[in-house]
PyMOL commands that place a pseudoatom at each C-alpha (Angstrom):
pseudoatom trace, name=CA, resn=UNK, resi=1, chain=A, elem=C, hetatm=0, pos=[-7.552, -3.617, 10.448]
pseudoatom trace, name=CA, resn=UNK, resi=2, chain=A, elem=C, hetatm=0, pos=[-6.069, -1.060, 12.848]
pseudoatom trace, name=CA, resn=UNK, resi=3, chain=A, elem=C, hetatm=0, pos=[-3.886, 1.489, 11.305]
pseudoatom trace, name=CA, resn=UNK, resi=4, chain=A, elem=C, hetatm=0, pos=[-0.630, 0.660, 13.607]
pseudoatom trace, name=CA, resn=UNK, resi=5, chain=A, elem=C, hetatm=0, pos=[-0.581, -3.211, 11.872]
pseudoatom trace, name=CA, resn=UNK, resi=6, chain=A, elem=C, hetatm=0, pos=[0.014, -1.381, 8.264]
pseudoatom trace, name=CA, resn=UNK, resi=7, chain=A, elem=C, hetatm=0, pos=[2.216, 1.412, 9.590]
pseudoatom trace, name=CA, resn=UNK, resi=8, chain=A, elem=C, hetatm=0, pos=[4.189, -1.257, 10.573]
pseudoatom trace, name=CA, resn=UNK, resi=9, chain=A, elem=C, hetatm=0, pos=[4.770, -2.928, 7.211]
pseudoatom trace, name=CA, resn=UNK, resi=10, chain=A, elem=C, hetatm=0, pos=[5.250, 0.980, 5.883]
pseudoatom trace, name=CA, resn=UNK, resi=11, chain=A, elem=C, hetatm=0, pos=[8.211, 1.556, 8.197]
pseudoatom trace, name=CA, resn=UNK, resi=12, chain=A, elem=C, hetatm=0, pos=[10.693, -1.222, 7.636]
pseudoatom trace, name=CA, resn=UNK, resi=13, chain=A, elem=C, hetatm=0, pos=[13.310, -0.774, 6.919]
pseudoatom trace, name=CA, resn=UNK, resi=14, chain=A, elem=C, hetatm=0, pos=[14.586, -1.911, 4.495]
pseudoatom trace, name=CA, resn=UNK, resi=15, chain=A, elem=C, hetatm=0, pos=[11.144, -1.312, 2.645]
pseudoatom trace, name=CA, resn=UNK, resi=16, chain=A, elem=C, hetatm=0, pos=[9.762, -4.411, 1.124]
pseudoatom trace, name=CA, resn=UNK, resi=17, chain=A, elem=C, hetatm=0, pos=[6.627, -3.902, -1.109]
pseudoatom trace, name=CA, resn=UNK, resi=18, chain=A, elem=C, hetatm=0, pos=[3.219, -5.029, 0.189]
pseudoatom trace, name=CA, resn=UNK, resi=19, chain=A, elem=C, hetatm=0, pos=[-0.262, -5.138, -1.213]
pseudoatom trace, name=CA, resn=UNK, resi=20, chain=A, elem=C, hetatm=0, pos=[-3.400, -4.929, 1.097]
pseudoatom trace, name=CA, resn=UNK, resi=21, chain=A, elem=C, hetatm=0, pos=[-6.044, -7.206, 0.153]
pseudoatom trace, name=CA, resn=UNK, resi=22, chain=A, elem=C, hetatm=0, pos=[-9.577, -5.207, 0.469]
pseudoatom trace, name=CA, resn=UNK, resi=23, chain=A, elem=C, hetatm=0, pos=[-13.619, -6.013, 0.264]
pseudoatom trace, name=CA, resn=UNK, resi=24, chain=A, elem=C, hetatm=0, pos=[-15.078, -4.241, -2.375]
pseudoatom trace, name=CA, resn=UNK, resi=25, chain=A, elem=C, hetatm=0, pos=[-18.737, -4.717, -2.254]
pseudoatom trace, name=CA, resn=UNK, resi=26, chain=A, elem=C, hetatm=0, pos=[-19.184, -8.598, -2.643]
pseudoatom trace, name=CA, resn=UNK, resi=27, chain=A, elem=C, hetatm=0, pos=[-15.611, -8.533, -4.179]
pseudoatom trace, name=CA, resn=UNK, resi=28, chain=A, elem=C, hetatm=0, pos=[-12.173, -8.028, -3.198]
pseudoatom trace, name=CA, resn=UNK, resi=29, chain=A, elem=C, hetatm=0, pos=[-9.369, -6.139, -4.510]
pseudoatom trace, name=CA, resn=UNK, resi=30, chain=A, elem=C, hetatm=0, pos=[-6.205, -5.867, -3.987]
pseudoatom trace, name=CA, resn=UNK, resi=31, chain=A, elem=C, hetatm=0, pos=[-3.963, -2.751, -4.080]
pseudoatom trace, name=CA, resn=UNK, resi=32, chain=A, elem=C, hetatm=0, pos=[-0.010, -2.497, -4.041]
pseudoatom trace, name=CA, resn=UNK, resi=33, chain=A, elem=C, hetatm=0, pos=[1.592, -0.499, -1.800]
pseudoatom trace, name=CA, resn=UNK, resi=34, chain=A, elem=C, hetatm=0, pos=[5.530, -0.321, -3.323]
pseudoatom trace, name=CA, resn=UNK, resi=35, chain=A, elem=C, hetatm=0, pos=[7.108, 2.322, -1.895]
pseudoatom trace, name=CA, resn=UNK, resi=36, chain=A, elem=C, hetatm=0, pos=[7.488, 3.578, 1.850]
pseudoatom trace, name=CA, resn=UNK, resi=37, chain=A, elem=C, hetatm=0, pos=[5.241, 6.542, 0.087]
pseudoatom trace, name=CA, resn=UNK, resi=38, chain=A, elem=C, hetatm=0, pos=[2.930, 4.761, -1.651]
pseudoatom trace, name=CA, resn=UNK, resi=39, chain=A, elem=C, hetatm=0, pos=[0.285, 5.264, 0.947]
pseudoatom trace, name=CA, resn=UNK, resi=40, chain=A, elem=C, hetatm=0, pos=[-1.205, 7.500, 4.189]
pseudoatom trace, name=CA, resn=UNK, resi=41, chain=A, elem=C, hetatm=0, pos=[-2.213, 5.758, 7.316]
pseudoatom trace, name=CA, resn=UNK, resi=42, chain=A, elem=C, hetatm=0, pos=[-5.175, 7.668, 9.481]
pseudoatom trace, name=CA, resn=UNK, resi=43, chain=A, elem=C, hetatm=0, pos=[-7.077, 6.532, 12.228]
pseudoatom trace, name=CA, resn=UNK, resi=44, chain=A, elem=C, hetatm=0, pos=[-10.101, 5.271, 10.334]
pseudoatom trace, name=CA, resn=UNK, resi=45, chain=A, elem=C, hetatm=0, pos=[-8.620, 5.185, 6.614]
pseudoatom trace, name=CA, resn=UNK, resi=46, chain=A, elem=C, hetatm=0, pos=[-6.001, 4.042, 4.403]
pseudoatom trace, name=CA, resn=UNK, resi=47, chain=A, elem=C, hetatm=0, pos=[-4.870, 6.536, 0.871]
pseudoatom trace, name=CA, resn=UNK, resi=48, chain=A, elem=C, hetatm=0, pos=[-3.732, 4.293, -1.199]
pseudoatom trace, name=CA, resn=UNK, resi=49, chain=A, elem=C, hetatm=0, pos=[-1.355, 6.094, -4.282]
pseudoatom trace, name=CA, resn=UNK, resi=50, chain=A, elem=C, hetatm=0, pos=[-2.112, 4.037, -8.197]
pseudoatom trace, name=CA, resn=UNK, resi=51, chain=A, elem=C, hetatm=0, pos=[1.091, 4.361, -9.950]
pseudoatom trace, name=CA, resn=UNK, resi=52, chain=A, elem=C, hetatm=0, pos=[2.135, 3.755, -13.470]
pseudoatom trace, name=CA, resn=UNK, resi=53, chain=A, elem=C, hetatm=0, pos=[5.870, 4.010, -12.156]
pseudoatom trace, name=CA, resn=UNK, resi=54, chain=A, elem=C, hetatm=0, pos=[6.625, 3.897, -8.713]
pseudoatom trace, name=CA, resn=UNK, resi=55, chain=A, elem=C, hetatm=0, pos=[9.298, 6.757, -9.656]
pseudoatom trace, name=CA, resn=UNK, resi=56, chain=A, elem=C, hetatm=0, pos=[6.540, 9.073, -10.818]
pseudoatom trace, name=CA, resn=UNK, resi=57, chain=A, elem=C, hetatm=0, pos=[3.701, 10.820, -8.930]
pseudoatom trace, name=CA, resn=UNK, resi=58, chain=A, elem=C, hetatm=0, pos=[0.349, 8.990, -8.243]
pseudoatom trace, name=CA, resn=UNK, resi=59, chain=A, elem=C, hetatm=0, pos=[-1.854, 8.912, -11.125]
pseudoatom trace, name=CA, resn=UNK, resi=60, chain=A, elem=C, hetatm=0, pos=[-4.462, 8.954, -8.579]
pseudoatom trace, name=CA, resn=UNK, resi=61, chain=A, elem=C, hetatm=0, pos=[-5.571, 7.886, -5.102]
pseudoatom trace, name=CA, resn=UNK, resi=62, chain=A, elem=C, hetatm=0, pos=[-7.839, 5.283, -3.555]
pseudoatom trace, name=CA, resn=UNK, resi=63, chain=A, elem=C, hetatm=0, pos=[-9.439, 5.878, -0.457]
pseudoatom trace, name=CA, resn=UNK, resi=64, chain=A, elem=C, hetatm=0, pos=[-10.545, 2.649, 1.822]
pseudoatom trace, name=CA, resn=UNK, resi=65, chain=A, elem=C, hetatm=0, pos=[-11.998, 2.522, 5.317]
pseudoatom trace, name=CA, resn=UNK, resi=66, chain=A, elem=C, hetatm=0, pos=[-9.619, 0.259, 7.248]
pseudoatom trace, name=CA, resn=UNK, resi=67, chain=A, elem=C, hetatm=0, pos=[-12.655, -1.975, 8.394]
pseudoatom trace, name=CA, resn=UNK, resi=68, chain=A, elem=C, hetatm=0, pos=[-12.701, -3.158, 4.579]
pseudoatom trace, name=CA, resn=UNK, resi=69, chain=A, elem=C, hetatm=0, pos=[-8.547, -4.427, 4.881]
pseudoatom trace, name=CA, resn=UNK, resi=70, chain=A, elem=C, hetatm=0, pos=[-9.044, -7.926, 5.169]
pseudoatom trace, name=CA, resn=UNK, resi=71, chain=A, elem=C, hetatm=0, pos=[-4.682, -8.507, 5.254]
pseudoatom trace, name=CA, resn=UNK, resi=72, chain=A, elem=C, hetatm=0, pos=[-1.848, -7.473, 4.352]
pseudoatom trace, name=CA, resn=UNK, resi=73, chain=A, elem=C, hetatm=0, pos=[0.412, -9.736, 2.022]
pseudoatom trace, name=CA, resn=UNK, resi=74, chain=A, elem=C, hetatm=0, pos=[4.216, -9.498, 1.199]
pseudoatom trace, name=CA, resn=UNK, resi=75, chain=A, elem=C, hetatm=0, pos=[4.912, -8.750, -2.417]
pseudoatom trace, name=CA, resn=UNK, resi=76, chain=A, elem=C, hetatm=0, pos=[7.497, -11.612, -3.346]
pseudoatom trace, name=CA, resn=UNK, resi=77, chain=A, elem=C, hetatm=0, pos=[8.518, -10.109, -6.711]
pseudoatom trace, name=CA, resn=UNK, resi=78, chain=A, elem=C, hetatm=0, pos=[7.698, -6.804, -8.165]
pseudoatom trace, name=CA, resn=UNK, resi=79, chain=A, elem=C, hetatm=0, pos=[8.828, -7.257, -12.226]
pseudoatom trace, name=CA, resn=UNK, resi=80, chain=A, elem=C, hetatm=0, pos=[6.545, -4.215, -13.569]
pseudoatom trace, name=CA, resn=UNK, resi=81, chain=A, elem=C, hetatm=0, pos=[7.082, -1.885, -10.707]
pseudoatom trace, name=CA, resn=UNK, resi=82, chain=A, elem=C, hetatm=0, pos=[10.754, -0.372, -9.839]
pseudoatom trace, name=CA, resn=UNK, resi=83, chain=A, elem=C, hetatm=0, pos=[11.401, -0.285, -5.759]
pseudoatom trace, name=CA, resn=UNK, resi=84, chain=A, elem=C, hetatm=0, pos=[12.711, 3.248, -5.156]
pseudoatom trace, name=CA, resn=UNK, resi=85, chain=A, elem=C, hetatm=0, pos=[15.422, 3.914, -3.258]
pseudoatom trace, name=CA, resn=UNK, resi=86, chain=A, elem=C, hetatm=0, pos=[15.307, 4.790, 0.489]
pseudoatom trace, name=CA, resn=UNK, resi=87, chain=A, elem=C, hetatm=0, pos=[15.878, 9.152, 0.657]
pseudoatom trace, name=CA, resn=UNK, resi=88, chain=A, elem=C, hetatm=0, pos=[18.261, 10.102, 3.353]
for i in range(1, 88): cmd.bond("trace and resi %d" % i, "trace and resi %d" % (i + 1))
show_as sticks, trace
zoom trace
């Protein structure tokens, strides 16, 4: 996927929560992305931030070529994670 497709979904505004569905090995997985924050866009790579609140700091980071993002899907509802509010 080329980095300006999910820089796009990170710069709405308002914000609306997206996950980006990835191959792992013969697998997928699929990592939310639920804050404007939540993530770093580079040319050939995607940081993706694991959160246990999306108020708190990353409990760690997930690093994924951006050949291995098959989409990007819209995150209807978000129950266990908070949306944090936009910063001036």
């Amino acid at each position: 996927m080329r980095p300006e497709e999910i820089r796009a979904h990170m710069r709405r505004k308002p914000f609306e929560p997206f996950r980006l569905v990835v191959k792992v090995g013969s697998g997928i997985a699929i990592w939310n992305v639920p804050c404007n924050d939540g993530a770093i866009v580079m040319t050939n790579k995607i940081l993706v931030g694991k959160y246990k609140d999306v108020d708190e700091i990353p409990l760690r980071i997930i690093e994924c070529d951006l050949r291995n993002v098959l989409r990007v899907e819209p995150i209807k509802s978000m129950k266990s994670v908070k949306r944090r509010k936009s910063e001036p």
